[in-house]
C-alpha positions in Angstrom: 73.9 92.9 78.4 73.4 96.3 76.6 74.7 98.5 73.9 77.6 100.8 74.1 76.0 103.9 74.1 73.9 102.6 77.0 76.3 101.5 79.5 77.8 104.6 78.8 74.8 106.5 79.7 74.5 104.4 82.5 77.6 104.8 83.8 77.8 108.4 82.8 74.9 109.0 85.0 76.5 107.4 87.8 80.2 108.8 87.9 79.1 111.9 87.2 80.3 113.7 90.5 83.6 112.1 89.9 84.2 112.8 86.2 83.8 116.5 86.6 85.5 116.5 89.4 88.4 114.9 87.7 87.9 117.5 84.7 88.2 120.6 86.6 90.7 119.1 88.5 92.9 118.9 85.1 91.9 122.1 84.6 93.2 123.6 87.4 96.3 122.0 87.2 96.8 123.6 83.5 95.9 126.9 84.7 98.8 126.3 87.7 101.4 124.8 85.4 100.1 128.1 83.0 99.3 125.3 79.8 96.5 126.2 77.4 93.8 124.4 78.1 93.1 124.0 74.7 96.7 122.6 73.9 96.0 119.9 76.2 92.6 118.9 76.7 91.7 118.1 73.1 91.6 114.5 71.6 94.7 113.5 69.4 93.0 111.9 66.1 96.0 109.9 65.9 95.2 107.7 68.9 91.8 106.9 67.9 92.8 105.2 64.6 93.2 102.1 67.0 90.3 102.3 69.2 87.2 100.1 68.9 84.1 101.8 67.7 82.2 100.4 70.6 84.7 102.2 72.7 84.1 105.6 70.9 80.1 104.9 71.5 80.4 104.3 75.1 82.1 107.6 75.7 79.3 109.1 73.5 77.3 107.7 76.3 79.2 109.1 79.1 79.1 112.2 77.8 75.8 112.4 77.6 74.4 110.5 81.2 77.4 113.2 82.7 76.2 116.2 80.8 79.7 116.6 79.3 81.2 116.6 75.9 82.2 114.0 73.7 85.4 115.9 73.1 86.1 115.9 77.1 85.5 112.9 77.6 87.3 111.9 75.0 90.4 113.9 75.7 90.7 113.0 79.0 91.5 109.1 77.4 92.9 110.0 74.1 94.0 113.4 74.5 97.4 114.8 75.9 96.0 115.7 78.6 98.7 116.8 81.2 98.1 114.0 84.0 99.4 111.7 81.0 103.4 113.2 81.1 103.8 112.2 84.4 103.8 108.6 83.9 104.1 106.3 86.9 103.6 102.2 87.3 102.7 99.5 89.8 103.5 96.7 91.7 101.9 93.1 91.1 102.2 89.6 92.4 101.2 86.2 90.7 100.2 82.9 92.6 99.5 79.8 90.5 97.5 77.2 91.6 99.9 74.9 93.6 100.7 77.4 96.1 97.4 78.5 96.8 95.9 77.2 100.4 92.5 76.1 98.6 94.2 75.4 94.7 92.5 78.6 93.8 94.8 81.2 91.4 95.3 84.1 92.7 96.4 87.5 91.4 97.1 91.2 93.0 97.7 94.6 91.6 98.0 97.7 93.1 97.7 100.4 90.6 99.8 103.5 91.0 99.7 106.7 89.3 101.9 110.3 89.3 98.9 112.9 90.1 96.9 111.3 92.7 93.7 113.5 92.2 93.1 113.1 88.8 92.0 109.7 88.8 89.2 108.8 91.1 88.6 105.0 91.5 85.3 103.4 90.9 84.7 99.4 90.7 82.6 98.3 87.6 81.6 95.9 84.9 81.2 96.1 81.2 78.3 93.8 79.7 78.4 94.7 76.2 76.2 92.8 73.5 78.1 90.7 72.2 81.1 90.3 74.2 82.7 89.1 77.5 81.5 90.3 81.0 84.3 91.8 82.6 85.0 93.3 86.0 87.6 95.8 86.8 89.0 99.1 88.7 88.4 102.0 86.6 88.8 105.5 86.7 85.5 107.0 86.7 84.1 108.3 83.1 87.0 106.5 81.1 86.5 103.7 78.8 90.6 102.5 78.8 90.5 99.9 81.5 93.9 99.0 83.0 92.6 95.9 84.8 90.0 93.4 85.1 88.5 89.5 85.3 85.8 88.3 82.6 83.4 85.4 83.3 85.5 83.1 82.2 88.3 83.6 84.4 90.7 85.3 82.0 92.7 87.9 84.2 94.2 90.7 82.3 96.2 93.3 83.7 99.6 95.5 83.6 102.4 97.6 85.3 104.1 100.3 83.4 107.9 99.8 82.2 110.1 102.6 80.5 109.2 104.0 77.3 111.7 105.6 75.0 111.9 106.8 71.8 111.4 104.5 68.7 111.5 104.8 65.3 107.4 106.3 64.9 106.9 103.5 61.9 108.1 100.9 64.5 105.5 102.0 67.1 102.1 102.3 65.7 99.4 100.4 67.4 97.0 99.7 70.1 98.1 101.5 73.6 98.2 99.0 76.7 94.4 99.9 77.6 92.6 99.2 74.6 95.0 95.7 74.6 94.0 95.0 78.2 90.1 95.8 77.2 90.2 94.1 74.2 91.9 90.7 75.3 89.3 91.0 78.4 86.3 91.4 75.9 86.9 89.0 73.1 89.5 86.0 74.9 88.3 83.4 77.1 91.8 82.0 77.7 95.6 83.1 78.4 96.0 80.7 74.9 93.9 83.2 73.0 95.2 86.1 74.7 98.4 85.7 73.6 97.4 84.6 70.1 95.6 88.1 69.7 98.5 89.9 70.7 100.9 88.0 68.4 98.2 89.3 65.5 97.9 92.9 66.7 100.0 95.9 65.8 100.7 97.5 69.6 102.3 100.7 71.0 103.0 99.6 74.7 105.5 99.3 77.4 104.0 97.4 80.1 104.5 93.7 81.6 101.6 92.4 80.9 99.7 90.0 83.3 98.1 87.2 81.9 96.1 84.1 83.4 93.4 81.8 83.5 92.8 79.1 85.6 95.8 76.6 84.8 98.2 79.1 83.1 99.9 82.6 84.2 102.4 84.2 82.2 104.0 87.8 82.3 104.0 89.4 78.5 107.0 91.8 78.2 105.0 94.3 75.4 108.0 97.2 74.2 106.8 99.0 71.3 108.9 98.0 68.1 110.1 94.6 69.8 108.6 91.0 70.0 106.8 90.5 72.8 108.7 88.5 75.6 106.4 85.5 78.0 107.7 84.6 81.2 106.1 81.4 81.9 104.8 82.2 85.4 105.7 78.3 87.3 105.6 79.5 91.0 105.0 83.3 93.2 106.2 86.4 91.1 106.3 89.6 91.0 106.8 92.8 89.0 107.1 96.7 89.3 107.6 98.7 86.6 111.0 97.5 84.6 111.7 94.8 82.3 113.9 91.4 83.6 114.1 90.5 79.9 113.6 93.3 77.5 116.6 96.2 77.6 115.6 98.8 79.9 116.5 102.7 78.0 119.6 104.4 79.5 118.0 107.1 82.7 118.6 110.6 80.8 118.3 112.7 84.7 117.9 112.5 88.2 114.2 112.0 88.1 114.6 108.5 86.0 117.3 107.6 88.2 114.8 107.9 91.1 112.0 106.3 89.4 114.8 103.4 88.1 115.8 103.1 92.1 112.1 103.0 93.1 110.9 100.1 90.7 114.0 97.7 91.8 113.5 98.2 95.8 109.4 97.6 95.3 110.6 94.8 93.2 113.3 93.5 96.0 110.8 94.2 98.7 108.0 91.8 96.2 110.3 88.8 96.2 110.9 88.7 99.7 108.1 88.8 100.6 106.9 85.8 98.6 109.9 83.9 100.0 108.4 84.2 103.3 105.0 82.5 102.5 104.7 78.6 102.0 100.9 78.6 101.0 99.0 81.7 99.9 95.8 83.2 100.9 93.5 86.4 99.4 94.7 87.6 102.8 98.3 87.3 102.3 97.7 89.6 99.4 96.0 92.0 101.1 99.2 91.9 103.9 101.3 92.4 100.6 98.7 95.2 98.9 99.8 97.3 102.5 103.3 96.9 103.0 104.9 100.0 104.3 108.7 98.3 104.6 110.3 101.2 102.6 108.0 104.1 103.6 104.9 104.6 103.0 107.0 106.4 100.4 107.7 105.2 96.4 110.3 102.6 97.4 107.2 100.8 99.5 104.3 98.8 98.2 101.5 100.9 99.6 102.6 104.1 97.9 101.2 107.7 99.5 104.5 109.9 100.3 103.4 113.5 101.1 104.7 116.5 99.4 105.4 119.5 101.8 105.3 122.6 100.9 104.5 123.0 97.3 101.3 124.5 95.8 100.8 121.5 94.4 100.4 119.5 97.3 96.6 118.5 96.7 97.7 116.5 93.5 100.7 115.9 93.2 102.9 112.6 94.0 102.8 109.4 93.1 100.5 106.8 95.3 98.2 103.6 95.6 94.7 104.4 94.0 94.0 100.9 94.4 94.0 97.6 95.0 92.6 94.5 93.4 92.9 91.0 94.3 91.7 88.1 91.5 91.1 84.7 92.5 90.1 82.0 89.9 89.4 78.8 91.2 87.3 75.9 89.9 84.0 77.3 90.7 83.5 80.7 91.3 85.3 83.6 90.6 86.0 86.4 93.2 87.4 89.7 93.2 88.4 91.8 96.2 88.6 95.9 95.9 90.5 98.3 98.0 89.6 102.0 96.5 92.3 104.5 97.5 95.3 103.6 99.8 94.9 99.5 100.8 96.4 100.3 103.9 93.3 102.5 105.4 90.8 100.9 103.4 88.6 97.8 103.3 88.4 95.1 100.6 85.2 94.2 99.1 84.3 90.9 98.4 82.3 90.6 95.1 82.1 87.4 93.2 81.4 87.4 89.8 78.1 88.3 88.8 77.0 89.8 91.9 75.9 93.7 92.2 78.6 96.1 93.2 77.8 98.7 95.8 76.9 101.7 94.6 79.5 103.9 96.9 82.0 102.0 95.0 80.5 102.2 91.9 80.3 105.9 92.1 83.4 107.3 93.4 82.2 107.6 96.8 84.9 105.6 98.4 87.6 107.3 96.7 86.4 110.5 97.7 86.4 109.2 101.9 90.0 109.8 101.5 90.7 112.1 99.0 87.6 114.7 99.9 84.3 115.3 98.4 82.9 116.4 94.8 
């Protein structure tokens, strides 16, 4: 266990190489787009009001293991930094118990972002004084955390669903990482999970998967609304729209394409679990690669190619990852593709044990995406 400000360091130390690569990256991208760097790259006060002060010391640490600046680090999570208007989702699946091949639960997510290059992958735990061991994908130097298991087998994750605009009063709040993180930190159990989030003021749009190891549910979160729980009884699945919640009217031919997108991936999800009787971690991984739509954004395993465009090196929307979370009575396992799942390996890591350190510091990602 350790101090903010330490595991920052520490972890600022080793993603480095990844977290200024990702920096000048954005930079680049401004300078291309022709956006002020300034305009972009600088941390909105607003967003912070809901942020944890432990979070705000661990970037403190970052900075300083990376050689960075608290206010780049910082705006590259709370800023409105440019990879942040191209929103994109991901695709998910949920196994309880009694469908499992050794009772285990079991839970998948690949995680899928517009801007492909701005958000190199590296596997790692938090251990803060005071609070739950987690494990969890991450990009590398950013303390929002999308995804993760603690040690005591409380799975928290999302995918992204449409945002629109709200009334602002109606939408202040904690934004879907800080939820996630929090709920991962300070909950031991999907019952406490929810009870925190029927206490909290939030400003998210995600489904929200929740489990421990006798209960799954899917939270629909929509900023100015109650929050929605499917009660999760056999295999689901989600993309990146709501089944309960209204979804906003598409405004142009990009949201109709991204509307299209989520409800094939989605399609594709429940076939697929129609077509298992008993689940296995590598039934997942079969899932986490399907290519029945592409590769392309209608498939599962996300990586369509832009031609032509200067652009080309970061732009699209793709797989980053892949994470598979199974809670049984004993131990509790997590299994890691960095970058596409289809031309990478899983690693096996159970809870507790040490991560290797080409996954820990962006190494992996950068086999397929090219070096720092």
């Amino acid at each position: 266990m350790t101090s903010p400000f330490n595991q920052g360091f520490e972890r600022g130390v080793r993603e480095a190489g990844a977290l200024r690569y990702r920096l000048n990256l954005v930079k680049n991208l401004l300078e291309i787009l022709e956006l002020k760097v300034e305009d972009y790259l600088k941390v909105n006060d607003a967003k912070l009001k809901y942020v944890p002060q432990r979070f705000l010391e661990e970037a403190e640490g970052i900075a300083k293991g990376s050689g960075l600046s608290v206010s780049e680090v910082l705006a590259l999570d709370f800023g409105l930094s440019v990879d942040k208007l191209f929103m994109d989702g991901c695709t998910a699946f949920a196994i309880p118990n009694g469908f499992t091949l050794d009772g285990s639960v079991m839970l998948m997510k690949n995680r899928d972002l517009g801007f492909r290059r701005l958000h190199p992958q590296v596997l790692s735990y938090s251990k803060l004084d005071g609070y739950n061991r987690f494990i969890g994908v991450v990009t590398a130097g950013s303390v929002c955390w999308y995804q993760g298991v603690n040690e005591h087998g409380l799975v928290a994750f999302n995918t992204a669903t449409p945002q629109q605009i709200i009334d602002p009063t109606s939408a202040q709040g904690m934004s879907i990482p800080v939820i996630i993180r929090r709920i991962l930190e300070e909950c031991s159990s999907v019952d406490e999970a929810l009870k925190f989030i029927s206490g909290s003021q939030f400003n998210a749009f995600s489904n929200l998967f929740l489990s421990d190891r006798e209960r799954i549910v899917i939270v629909e979160l929509k900023a100015g609304f109650a929050p929605y729980i499917w009660e999760v009884k056999e295999p689901d699945c989600r993309s990146n729209h709501y089944l309960f919640h209204v979804n906003p009217d598409v405004q142009d031919e990009l949201e109709l394409l991204v509307r299209q997108q989520t409800l094939v991936r989605y399609t594709r999800g429940r076939m697929l679990l129609k077509g298992v009787e008993k689940f296995s971690v590598e039934t997942l991984m079969g899932f986490s690669r399907d290519h029945f739509h592409g590769p392309s954004p209608y498939s599962i395993c996300r990586h369509p190619p832009i031609v032509g465009s200067p652009l080309t090196a970061l732009l699209s929307s793709t797989t980053l990852s892949s994470q598979i979370f199974k809670v049984g009575a004993g131990e509790i396992e997590v299994y890691t593709a960095i970058g596409y799942p289809c031309q990478s390996e899983f690693i096996h890591t159970v809870f507790g044990e040490s991560i290797p350190i080409e996954a820990a510091d962006g190494r992996l990602w950068f086999k397929q995406y090219g070096g720092v």
